[in-house]
N, C-alpha and C positions, 0 to 999 in steps of 0.2 A: 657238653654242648650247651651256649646257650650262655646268659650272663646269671651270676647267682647274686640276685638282689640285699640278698639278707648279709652278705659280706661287706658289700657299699659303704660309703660315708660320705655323707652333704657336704660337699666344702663352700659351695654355694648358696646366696638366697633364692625363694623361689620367685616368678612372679608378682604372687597375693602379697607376701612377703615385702618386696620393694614399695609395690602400692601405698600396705601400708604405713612401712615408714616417711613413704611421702607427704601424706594424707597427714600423719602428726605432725610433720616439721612447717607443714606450709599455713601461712598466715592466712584462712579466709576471709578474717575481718577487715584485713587491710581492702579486697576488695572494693567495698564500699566507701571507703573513708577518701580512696583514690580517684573516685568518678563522681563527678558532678550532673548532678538530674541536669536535664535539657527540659523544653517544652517551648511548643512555641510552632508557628507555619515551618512544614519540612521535619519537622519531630514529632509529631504524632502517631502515636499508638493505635492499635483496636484491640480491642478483649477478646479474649479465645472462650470460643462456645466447644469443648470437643478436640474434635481436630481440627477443628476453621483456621487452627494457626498457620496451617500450608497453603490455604485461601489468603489468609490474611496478606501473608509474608509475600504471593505474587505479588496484590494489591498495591500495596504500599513502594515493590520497586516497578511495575509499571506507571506508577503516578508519579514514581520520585525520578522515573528516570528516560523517561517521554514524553518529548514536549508537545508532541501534539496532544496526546491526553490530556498535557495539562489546559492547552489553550482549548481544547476544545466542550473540557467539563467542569474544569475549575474557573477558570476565567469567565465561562458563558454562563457558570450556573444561573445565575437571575433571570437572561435572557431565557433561557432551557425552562424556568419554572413559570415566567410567564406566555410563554405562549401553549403551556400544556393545559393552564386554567384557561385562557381565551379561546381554545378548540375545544369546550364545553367539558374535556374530561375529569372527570371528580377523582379518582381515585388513584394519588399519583404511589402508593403502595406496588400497585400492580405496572408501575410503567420502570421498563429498565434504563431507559435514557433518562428519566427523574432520579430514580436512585442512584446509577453514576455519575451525577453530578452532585446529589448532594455526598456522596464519599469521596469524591476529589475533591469538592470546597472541603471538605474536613479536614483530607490529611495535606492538602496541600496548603490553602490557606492557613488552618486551624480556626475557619468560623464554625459557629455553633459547640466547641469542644469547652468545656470548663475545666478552666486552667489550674492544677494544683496547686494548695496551699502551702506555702514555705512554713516549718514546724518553726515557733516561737521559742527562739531563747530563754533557758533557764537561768531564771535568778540566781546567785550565789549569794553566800552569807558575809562576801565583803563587802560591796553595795547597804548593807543596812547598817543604818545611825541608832 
């Protein structure tokens, strides 16, 4: 009764096994060499504190993909920041309609974001006389 294990024989790979034959054969460097950085209004990022990256990630597709959001905090941000100092409030930290406007001008615009530096070309040793 029953299957006798120890009789058996693998003709198969297992699982872990295919993995990791995959995992060798496949190029991860090409990756990179394949994709071109972006930056720029409509490509912006934000940094992950934690797990904020699930915050993040709504973020970014209700701004990329809502127009009223956009017109209403990206577009107005100036308006939104002046009249919050002209109703005497100082402290636009604590104000939610301040800060959603300055994170739509962010990612949607990309004002106030500092744009990455393109790495400088190495010299080679044919270039020298």
């Amino acid at each position: 009764w029953g299957i006798d294990v120890q009789s058996l024989e693998k003709t198969e790979k297992s699982m872990a096994e295919m993995q990791i034959d995959l995992n060798l054969r496949h190029q991860f460097d090409r990756i990179s060499q394949e994709v071109e950085p972006v930056s720029g209004p409509g490509f912006v990022g934000m940094a992950n504190l934690g797990n904020s990256c699930y915050l993040n990630s709504v973020m970014q597709v209700i701004f990329g993909c809502i127009p009223e959001l956009k017109l209403r905090f990206a577009k107005r941000a100036q308006e939104i920041f002046e009249s919050h100092f002209q109703t005497g409030q100082r402290q636009p930290q604590s104000d939610l309609i301040v800060q959603m406007a300055k994170l739509a001008r962010a990612l949607v615009d990309a004002q106030g974001i500092q744009q990455p530096q393109k790495p400088q070309e190495e010299k080679g040793g044919d270039d020298q006389e």
